[in-house]
mmCIF file of the N, C-alpha and C atoms, coordinates in Angstrom:
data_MODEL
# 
_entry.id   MODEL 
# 
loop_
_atom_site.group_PDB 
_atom_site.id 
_atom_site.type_symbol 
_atom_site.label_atom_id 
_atom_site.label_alt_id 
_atom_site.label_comp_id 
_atom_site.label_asym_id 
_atom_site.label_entity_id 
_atom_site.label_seq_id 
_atom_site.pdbx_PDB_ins_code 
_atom_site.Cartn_x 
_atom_site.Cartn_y 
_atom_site.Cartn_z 
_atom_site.occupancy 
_atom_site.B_iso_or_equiv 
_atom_site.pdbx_formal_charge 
_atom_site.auth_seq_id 
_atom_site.auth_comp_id 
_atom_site.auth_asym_id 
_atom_site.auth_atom_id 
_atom_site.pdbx_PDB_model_num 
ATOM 1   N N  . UNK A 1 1  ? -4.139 0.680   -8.205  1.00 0.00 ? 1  UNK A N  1 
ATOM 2   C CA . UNK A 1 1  ? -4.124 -0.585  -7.514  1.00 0.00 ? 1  UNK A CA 1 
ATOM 3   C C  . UNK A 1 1  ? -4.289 -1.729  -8.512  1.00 0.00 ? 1  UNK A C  1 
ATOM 4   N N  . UNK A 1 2  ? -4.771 -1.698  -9.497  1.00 0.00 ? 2  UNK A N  1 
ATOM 5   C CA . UNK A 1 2  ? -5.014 -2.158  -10.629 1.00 0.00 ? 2  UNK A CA 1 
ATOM 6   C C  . UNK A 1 2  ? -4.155 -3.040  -11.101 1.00 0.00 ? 2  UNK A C  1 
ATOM 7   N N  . UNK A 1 3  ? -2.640 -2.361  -11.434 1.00 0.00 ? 3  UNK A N  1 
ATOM 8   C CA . UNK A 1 3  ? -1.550 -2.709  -11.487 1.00 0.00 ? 3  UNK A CA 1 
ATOM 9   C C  . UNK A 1 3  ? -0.870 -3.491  -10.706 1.00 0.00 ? 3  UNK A C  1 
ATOM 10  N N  . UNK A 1 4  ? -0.900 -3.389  -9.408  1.00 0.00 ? 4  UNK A N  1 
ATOM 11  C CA . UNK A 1 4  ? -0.168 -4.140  -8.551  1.00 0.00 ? 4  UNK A CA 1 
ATOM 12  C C  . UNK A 1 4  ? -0.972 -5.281  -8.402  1.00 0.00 ? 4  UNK A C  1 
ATOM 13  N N  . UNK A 1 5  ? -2.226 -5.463  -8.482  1.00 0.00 ? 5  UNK A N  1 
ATOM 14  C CA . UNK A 1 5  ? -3.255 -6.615  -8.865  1.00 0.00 ? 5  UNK A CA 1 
ATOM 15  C C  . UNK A 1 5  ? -2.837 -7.522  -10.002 1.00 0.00 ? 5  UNK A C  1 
ATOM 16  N N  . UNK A 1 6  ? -2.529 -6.687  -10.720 1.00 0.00 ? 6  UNK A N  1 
ATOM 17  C CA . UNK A 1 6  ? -2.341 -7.342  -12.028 1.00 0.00 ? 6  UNK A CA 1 
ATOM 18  C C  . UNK A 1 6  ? -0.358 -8.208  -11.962 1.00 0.00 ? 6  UNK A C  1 
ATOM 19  N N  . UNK A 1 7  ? 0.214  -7.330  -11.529 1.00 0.00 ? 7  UNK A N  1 
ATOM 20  C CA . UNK A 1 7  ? 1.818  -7.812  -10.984 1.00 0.00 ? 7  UNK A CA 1 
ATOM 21  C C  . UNK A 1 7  ? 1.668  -9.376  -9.860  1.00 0.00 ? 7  UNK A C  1 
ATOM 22  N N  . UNK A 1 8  ? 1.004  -9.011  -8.875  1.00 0.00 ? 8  UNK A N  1 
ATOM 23  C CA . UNK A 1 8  ? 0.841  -9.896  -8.157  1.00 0.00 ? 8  UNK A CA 1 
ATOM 24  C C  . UNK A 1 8  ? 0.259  -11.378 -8.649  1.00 0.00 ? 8  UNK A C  1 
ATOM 25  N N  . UNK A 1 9  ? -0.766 -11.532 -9.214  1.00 0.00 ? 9  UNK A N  1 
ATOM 26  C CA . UNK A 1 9  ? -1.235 -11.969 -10.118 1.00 0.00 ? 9  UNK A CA 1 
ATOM 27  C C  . UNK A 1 9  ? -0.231 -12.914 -11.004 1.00 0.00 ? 9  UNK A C  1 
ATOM 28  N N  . UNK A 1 10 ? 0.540  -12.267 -11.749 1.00 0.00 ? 10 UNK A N  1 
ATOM 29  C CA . UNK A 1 10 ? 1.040  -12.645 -12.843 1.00 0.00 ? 10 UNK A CA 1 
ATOM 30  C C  . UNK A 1 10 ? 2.283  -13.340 -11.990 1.00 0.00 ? 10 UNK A C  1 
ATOM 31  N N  . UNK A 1 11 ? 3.237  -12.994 -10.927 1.00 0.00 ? 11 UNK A N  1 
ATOM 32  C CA . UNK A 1 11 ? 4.165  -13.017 -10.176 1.00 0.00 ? 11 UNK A CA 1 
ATOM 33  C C  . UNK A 1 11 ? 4.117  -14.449 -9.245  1.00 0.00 ? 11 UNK A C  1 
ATOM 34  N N  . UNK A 1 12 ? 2.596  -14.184 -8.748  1.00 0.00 ? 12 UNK A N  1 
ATOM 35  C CA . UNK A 1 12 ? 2.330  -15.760 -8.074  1.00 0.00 ? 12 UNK A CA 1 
ATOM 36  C C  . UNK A 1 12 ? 1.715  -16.760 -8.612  1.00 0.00 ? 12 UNK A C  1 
ATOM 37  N N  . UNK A 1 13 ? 0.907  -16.424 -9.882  1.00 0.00 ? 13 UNK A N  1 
ATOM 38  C CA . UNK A 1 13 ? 0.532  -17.337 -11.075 1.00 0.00 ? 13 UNK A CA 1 
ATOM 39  C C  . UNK A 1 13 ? -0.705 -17.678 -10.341 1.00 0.00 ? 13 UNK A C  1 
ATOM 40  N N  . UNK A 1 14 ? -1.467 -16.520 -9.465  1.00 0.00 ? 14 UNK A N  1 
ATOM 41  C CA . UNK A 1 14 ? -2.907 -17.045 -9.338  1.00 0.00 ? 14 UNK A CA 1 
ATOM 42  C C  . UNK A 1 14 ? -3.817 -16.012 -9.836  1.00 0.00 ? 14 UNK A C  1 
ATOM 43  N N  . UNK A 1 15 ? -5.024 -16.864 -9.816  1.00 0.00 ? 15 UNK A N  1 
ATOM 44  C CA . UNK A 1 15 ? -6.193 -15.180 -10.454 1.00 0.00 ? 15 UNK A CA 1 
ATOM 45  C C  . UNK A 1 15 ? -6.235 -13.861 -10.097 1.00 0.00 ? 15 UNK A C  1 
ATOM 46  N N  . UNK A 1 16 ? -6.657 -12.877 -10.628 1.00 0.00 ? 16 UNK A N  1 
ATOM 47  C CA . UNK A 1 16 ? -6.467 -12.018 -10.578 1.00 0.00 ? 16 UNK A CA 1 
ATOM 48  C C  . UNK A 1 16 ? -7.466 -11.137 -9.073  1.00 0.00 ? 16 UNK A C  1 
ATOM 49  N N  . UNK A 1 17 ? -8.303 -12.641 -9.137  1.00 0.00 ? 17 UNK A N  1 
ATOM 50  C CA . UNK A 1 17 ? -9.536 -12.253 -8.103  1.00 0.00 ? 17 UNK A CA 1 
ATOM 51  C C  . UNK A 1 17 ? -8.600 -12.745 -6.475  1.00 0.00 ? 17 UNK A C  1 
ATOM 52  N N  . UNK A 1 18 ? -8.225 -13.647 -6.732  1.00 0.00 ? 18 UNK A N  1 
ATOM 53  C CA . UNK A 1 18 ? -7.352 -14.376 -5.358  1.00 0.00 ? 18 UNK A CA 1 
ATOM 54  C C  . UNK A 1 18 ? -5.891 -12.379 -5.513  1.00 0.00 ? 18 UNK A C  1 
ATOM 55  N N  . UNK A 1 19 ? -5.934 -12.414 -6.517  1.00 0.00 ? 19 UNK A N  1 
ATOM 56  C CA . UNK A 1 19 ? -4.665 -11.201 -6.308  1.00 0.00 ? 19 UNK A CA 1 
ATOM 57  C C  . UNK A 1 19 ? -5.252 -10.220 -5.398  1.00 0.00 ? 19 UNK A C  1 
ATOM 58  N N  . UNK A 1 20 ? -6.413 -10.067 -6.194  1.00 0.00 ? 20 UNK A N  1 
ATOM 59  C CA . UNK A 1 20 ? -6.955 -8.610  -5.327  1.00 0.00 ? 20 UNK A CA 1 
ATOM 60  C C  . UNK A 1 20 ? -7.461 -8.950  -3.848  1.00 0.00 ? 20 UNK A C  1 
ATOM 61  N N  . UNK A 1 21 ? -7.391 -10.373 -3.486  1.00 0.00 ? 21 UNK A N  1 
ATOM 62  C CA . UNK A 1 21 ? -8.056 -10.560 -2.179  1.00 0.00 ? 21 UNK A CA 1 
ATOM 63  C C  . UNK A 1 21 ? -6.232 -9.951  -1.298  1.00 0.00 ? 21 UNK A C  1 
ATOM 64  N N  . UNK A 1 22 ? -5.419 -10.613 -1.720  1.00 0.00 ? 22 UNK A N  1 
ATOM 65  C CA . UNK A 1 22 ? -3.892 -10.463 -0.873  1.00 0.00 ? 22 UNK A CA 1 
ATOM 66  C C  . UNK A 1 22 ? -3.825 -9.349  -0.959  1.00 0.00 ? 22 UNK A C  1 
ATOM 67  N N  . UNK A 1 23 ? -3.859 -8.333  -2.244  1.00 0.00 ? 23 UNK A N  1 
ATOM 68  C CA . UNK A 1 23 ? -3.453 -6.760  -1.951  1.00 0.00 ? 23 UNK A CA 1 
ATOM 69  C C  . UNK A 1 23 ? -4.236 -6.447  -1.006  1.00 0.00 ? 23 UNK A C  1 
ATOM 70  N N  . UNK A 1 24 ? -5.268 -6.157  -0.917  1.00 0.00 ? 24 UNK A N  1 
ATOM 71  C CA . UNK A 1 24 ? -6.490 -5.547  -0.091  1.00 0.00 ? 24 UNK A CA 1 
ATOM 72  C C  . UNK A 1 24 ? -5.753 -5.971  1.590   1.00 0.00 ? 24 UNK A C  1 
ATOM 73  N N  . UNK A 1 25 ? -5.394 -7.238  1.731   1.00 0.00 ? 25 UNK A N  1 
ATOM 74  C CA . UNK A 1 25 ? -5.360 -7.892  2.903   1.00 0.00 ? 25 UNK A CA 1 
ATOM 75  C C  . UNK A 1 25 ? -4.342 -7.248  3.148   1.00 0.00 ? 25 UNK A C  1 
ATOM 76  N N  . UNK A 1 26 ? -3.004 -7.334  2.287   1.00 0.00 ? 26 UNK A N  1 
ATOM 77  C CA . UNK A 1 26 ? -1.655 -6.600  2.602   1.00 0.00 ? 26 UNK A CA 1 
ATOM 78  C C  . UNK A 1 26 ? -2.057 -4.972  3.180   1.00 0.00 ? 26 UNK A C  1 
ATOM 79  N N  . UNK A 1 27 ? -2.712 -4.907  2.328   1.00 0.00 ? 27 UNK A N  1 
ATOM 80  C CA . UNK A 1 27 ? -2.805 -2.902  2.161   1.00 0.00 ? 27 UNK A CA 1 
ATOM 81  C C  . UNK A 1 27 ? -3.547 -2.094  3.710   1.00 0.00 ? 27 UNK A C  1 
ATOM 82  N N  . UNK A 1 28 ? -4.675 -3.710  3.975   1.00 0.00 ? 28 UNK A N  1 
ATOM 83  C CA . UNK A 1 28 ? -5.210 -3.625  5.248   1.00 0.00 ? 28 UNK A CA 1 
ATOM 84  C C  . UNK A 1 28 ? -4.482 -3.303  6.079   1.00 0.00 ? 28 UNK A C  1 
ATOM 85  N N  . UNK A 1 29 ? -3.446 -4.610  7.039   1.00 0.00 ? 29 UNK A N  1 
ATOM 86  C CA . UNK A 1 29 ? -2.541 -4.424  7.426   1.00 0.00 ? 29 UNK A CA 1 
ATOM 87  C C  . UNK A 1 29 ? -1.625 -3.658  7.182   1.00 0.00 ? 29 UNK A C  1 
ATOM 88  N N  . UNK A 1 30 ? -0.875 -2.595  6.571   1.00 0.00 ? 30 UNK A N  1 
ATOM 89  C CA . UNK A 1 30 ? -0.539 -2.127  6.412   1.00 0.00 ? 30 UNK A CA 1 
ATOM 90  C C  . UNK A 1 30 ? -0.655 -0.799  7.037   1.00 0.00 ? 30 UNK A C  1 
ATOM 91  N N  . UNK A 1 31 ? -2.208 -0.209  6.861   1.00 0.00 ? 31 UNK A N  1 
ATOM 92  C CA . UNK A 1 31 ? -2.586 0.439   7.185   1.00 0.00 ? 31 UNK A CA 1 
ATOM 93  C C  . UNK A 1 31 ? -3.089 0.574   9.232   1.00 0.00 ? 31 UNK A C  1 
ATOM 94  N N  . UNK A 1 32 ? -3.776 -0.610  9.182   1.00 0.00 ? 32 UNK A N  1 
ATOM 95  C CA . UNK A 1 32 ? -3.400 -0.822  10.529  1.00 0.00 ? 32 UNK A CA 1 
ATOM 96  C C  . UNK A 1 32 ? -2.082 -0.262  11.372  1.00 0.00 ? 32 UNK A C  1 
ATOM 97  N N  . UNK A 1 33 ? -1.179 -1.107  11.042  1.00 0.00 ? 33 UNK A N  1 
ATOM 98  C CA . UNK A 1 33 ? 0.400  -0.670  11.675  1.00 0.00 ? 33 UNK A CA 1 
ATOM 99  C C  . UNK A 1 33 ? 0.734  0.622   11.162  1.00 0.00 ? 33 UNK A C  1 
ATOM 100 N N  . UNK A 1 34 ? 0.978  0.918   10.510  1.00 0.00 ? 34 UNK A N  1 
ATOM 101 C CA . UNK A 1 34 ? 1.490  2.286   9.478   1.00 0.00 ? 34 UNK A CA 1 
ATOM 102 C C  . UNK A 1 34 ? 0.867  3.383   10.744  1.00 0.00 ? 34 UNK A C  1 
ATOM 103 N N  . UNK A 1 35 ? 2.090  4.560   10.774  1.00 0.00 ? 35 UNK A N  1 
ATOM 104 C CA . UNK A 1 35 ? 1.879  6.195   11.318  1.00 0.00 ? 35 UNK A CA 1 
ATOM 105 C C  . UNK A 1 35 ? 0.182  6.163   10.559  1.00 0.00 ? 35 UNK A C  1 
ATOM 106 N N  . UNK A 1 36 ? -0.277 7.311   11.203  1.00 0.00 ? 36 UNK A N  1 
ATOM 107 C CA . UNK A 1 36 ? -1.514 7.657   10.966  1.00 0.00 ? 36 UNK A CA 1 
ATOM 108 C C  . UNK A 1 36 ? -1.453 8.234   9.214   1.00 0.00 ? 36 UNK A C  1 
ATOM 109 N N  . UNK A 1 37 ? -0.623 9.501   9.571   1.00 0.00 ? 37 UNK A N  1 
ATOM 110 C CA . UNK A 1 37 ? -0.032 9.653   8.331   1.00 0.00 ? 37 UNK A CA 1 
ATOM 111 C C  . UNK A 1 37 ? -0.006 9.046   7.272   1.00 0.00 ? 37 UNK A C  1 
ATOM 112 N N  . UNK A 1 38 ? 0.860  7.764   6.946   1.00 0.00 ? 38 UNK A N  1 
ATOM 113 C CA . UNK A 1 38 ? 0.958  7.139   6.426   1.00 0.00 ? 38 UNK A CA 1 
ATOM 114 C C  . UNK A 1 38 ? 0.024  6.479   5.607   1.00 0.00 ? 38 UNK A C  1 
ATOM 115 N N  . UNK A 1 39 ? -0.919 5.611   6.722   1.00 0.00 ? 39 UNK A N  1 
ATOM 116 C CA . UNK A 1 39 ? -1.844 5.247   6.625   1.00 0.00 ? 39 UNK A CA 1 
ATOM 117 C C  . UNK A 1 39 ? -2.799 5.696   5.819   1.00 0.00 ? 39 UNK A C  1 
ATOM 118 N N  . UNK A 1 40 ? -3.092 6.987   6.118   1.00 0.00 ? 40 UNK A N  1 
ATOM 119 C CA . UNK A 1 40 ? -3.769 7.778   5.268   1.00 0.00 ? 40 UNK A CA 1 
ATOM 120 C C  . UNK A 1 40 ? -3.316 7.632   4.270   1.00 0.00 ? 40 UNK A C  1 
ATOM 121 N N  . UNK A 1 41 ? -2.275 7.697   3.771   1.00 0.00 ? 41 UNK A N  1 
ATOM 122 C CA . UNK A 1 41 ? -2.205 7.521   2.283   1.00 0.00 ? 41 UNK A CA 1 
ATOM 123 C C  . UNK A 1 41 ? -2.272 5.997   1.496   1.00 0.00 ? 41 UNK A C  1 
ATOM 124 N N  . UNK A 1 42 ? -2.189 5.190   2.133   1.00 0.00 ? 42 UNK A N  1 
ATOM 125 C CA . UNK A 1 42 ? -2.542 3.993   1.713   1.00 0.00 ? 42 UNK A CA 1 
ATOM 126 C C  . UNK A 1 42 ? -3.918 4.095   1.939   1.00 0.00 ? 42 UNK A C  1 
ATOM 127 N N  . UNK A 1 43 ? -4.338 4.266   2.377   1.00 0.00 ? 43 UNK A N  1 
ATOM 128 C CA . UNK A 1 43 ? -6.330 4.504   2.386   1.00 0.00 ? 43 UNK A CA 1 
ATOM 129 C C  . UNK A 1 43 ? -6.625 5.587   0.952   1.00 0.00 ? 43 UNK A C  1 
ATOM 130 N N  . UNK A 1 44 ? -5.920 6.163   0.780   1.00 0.00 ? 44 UNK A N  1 
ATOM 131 C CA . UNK A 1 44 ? -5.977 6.510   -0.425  1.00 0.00 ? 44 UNK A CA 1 
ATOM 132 C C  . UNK A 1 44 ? -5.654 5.776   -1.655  1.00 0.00 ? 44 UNK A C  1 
ATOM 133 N N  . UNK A 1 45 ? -4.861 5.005   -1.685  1.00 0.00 ? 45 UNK A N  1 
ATOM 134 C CA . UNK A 1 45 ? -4.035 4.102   -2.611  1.00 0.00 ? 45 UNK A CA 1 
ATOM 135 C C  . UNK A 1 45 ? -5.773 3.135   -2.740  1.00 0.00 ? 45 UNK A C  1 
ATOM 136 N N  . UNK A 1 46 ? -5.968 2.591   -1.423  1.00 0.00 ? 46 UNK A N  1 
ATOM 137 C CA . UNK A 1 46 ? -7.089 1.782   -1.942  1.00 0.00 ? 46 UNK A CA 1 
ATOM 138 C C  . UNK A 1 46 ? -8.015 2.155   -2.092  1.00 0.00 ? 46 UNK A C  1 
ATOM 139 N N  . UNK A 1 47 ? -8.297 3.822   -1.880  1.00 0.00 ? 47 UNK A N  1 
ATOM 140 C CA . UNK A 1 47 ? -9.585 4.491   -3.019  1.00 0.00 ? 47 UNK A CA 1 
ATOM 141 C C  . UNK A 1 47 ? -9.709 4.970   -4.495  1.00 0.00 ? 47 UNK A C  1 
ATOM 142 N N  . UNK A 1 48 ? -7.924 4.497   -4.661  1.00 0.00 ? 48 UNK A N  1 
ATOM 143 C CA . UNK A 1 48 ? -7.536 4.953   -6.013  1.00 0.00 ? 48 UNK A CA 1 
ATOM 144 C C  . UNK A 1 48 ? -7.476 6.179   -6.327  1.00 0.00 ? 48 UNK A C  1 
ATOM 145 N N  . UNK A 1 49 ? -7.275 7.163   -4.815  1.00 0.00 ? 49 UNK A N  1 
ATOM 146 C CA . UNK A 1 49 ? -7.228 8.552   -4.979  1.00 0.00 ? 49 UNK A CA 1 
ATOM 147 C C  . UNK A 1 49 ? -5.385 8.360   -4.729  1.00 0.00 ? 49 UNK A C  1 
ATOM 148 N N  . UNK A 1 50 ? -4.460 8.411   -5.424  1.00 0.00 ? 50 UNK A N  1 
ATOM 149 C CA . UNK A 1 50 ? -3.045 8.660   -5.258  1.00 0.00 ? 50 UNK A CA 1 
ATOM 150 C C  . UNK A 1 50 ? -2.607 9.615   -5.234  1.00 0.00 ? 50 UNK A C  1 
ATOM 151 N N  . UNK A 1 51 ? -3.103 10.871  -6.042  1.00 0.00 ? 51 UNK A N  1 
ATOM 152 C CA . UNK A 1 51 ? -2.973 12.117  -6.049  1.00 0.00 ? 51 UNK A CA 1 
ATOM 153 C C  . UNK A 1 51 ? -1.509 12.845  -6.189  1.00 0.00 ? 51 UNK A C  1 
ATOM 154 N N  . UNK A 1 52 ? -0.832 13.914  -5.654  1.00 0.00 ? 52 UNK A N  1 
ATOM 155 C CA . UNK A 1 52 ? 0.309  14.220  -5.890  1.00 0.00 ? 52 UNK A CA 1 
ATOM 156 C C  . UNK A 1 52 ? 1.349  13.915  -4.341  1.00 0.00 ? 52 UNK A C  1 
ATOM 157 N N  . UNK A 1 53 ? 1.799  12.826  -4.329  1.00 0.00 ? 53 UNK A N  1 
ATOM 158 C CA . UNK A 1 53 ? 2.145  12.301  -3.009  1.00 0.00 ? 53 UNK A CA 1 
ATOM 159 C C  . UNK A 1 53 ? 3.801  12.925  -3.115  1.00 0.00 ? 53 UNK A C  1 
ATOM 160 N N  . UNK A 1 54 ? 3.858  14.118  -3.898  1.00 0.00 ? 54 UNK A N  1 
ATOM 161 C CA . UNK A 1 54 ? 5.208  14.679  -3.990  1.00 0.00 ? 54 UNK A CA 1 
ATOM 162 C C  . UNK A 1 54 ? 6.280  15.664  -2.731  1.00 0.00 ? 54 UNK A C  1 
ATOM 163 N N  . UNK A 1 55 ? 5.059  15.862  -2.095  1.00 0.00 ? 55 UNK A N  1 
ATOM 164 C CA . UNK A 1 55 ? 5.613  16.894  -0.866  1.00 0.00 ? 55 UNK A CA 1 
ATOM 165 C C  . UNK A 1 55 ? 5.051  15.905  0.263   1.00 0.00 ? 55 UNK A C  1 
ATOM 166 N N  . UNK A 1 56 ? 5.101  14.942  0.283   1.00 0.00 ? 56 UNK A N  1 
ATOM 167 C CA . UNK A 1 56 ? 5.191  14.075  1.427   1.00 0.00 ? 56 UNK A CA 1 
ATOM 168 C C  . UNK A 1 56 ? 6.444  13.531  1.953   1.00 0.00 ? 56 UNK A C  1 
ATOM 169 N N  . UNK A 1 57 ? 6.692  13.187  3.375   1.00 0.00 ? 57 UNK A N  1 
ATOM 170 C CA . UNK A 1 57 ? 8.113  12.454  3.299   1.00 0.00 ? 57 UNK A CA 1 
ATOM 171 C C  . UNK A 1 57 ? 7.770  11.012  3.891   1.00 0.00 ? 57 UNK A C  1 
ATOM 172 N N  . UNK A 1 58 ? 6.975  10.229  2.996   1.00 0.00 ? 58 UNK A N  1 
ATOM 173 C CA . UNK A 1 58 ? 6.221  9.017   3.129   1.00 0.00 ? 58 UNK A CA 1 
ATOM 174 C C  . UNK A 1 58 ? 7.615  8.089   3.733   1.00 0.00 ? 58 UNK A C  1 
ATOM 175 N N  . UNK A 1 59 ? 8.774  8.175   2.941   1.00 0.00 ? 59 UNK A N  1 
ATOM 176 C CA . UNK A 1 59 ? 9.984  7.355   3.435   1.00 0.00 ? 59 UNK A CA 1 
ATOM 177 C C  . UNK A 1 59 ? 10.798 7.560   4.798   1.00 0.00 ? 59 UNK A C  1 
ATOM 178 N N  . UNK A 1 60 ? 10.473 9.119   5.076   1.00 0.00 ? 60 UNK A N  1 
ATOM 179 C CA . UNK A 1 60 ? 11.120 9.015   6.519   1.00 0.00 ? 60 UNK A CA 1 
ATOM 180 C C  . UNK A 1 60 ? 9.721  8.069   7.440   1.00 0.00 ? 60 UNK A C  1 
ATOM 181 N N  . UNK A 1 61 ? 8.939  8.366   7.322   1.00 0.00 ? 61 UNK A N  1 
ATOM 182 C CA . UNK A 1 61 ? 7.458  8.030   8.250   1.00 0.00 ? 61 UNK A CA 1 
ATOM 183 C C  . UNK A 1 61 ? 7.624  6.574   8.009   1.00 0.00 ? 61 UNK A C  1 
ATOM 184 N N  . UNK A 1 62 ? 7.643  5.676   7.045   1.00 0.00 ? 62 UNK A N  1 
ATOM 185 C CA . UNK A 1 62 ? 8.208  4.723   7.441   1.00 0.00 ? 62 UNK A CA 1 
ATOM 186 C C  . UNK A 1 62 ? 9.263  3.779   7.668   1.00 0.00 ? 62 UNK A C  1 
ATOM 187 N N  . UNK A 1 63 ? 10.680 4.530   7.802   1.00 0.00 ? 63 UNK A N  1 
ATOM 188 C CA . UNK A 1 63 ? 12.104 4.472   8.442   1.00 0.00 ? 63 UNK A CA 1 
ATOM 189 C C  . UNK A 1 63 ? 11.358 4.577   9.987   1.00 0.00 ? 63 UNK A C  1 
ATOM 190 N N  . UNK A 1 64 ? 11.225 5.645   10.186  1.00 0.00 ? 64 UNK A N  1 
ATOM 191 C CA . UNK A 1 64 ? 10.914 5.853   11.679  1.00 0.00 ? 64 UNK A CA 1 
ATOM 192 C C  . UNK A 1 64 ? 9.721  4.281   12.097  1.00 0.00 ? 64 UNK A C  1 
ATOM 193 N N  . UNK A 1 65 ? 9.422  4.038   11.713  1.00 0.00 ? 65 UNK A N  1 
ATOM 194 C CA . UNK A 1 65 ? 8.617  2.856   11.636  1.00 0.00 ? 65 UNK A CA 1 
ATOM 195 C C  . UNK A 1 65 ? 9.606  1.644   12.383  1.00 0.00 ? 65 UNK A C  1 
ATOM 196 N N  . UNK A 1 66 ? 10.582 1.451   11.672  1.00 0.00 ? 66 UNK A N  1 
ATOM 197 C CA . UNK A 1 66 ? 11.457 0.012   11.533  1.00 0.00 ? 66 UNK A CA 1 
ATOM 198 C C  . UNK A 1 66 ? 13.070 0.651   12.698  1.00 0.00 ? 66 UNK A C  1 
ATOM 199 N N  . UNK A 1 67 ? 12.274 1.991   13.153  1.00 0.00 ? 67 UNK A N  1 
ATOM 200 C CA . UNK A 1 67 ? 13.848 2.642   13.982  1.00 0.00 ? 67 UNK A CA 1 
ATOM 201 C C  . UNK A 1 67 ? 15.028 3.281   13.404  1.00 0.00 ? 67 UNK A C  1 
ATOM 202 N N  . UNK A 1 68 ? 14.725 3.606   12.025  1.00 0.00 ? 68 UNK A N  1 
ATOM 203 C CA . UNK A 1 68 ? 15.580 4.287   11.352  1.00 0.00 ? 68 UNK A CA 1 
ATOM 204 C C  . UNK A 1 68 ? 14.937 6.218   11.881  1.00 0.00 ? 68 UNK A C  1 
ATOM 205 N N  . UNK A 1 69 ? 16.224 7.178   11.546  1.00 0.00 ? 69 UNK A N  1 
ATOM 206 C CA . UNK A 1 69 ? 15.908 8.599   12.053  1.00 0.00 ? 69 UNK A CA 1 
ATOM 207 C C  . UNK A 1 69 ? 16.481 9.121   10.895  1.00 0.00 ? 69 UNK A C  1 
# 
């Protein structure tokens, strides 16, 4: 998360502390709306547990989201 703190940051040209307030907020929401599934793994993202997200099909779960099959 670190990284995308640091992207965001650099991208909108504000601190790094205002960055981490928007990720968190994004990632919130996110998680909110997001399949349970899903979700879960962004709750991971913001424990900094990412782990091997290789046998997931994170992209159909959120296609099916927006009405894609």
């Amino acid at each position: 998360m670190e990284q995308l703190i640091k992207l965001v940051s650099e991208k909108a040209g504000i601190s790094e502390a205002q960055a981490e307030t928007a990720v968190k907020t994004v990632l919130g929401f996110l998680k909110d709306k997001l399949p349970a599934p899903v979700a879960a793994q962004v709750e991971q993202v913001m424990a900094g547990k990412t782990g091997d997200l290789s046998g997931k099909d994170l992209g159909g779960q959120v296609g099916k989201l927006f009405g894609k099959k």
